[in-house]
C-alpha positions as CSV (number, residue, x, y, z in Angstrom):
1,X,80.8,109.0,85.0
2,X,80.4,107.7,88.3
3,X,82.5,107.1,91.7
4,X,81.9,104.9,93.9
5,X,84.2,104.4,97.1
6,X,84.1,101.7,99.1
7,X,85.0,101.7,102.8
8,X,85.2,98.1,103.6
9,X,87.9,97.5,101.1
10,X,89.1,101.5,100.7
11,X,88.4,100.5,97.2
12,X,87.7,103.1,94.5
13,X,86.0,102.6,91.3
14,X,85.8,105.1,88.8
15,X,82.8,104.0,86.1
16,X,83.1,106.0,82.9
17,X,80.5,104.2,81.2
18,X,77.6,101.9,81.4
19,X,78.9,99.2,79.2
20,X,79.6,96.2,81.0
21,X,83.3,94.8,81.8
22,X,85.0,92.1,80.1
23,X,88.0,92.0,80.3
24,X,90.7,93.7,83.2
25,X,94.1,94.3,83.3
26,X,96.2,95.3,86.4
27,X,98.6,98.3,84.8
28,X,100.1,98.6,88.6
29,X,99.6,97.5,92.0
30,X,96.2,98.0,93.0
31,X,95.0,99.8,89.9
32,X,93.1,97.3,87.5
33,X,91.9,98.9,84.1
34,X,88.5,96.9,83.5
35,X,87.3,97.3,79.1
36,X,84.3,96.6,77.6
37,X,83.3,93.9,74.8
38,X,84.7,96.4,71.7
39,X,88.6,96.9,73.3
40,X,87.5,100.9,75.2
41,X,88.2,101.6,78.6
42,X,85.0,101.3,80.8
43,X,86.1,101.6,84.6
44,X,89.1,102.2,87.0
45,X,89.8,100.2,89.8
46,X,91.8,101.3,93.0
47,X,92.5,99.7,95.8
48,X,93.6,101.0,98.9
49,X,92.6,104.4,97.6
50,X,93.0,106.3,100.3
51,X,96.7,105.5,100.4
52,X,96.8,107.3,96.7
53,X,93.9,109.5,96.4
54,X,92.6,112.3,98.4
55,X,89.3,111.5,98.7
56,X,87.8,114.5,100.8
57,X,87.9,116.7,98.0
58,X,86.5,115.9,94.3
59,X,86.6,118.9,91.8
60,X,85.8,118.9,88.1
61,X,86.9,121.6,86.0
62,X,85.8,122.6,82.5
63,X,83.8,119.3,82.0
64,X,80.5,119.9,79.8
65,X,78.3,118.1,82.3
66,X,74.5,118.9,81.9
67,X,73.8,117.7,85.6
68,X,75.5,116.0,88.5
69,X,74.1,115.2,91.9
70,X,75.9,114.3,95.6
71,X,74.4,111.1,97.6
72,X,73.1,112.4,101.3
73,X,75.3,112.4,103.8
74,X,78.5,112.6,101.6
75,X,78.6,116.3,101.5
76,X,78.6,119.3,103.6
77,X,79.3,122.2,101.4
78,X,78.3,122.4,98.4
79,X,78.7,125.3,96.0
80,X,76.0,124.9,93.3
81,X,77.4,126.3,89.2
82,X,74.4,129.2,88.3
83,X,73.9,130.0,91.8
84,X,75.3,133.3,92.3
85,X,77.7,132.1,94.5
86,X,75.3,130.8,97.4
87,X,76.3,128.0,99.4
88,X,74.1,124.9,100.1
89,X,74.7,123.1,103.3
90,X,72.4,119.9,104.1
91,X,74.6,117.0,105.2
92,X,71.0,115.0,104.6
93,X,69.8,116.3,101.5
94,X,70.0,114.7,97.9
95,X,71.7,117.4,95.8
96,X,70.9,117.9,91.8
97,X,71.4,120.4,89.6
98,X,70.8,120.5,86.0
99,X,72.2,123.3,83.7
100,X,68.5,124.5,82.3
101,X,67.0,124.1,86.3
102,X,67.3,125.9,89.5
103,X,69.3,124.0,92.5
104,X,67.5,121.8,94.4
105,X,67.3,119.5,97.6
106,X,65.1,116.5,98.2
């Protein structure tokens, strides 16, 4: 799953899946439901986002993700799962963490 905001529309959109969109229905003002070629839900669409959606905090709770990883420049803190509790901070770093690997930058 991915999220991608983007400033020069303050559009959100929320990618659950790689499968390709064909087919998008509005289900309210400025959110647009986009499906893939077999009927399932493939992507969310919000505009104006930051009207609806507080989008200086992102938290994920009891998800079984193996890894995740931050863009540079789109974090400051970042508390890392496995890391007893230490605190990265590189605003320019690319963070990734994997469940079987120790934190790292690049």
């Amino acid at each position: 799953m991915r999220f991608q905001y983007y400033p020069e529309t303050d559009s959100l959109y929320i990618d659950l899946t790689e499968t390709p969109s064909v087919d998008s229905r509005e289900v309210a003002p400025g959110v647009v439901l986009d499906f893939g070629l077999d009927g399932r839900l493939v992507g969310i669409d919000v505009d104006q986002a930051s009207k609806f959606v507080n989008l200086t905090h992102l938290e994920a709770e009891a998800l079984p993700v193996a890894s995740f990883s931050l863009l540079a420049g789109h974090t400051r803190t970042l508390p890392i799962p496995g890391s007893s509790g230490r605190l990265l901070h590189d605003p320019d770093a690319n963070y990734s963490v994997s469940s079987d690997e120790e934190p790292s930058t690049s």
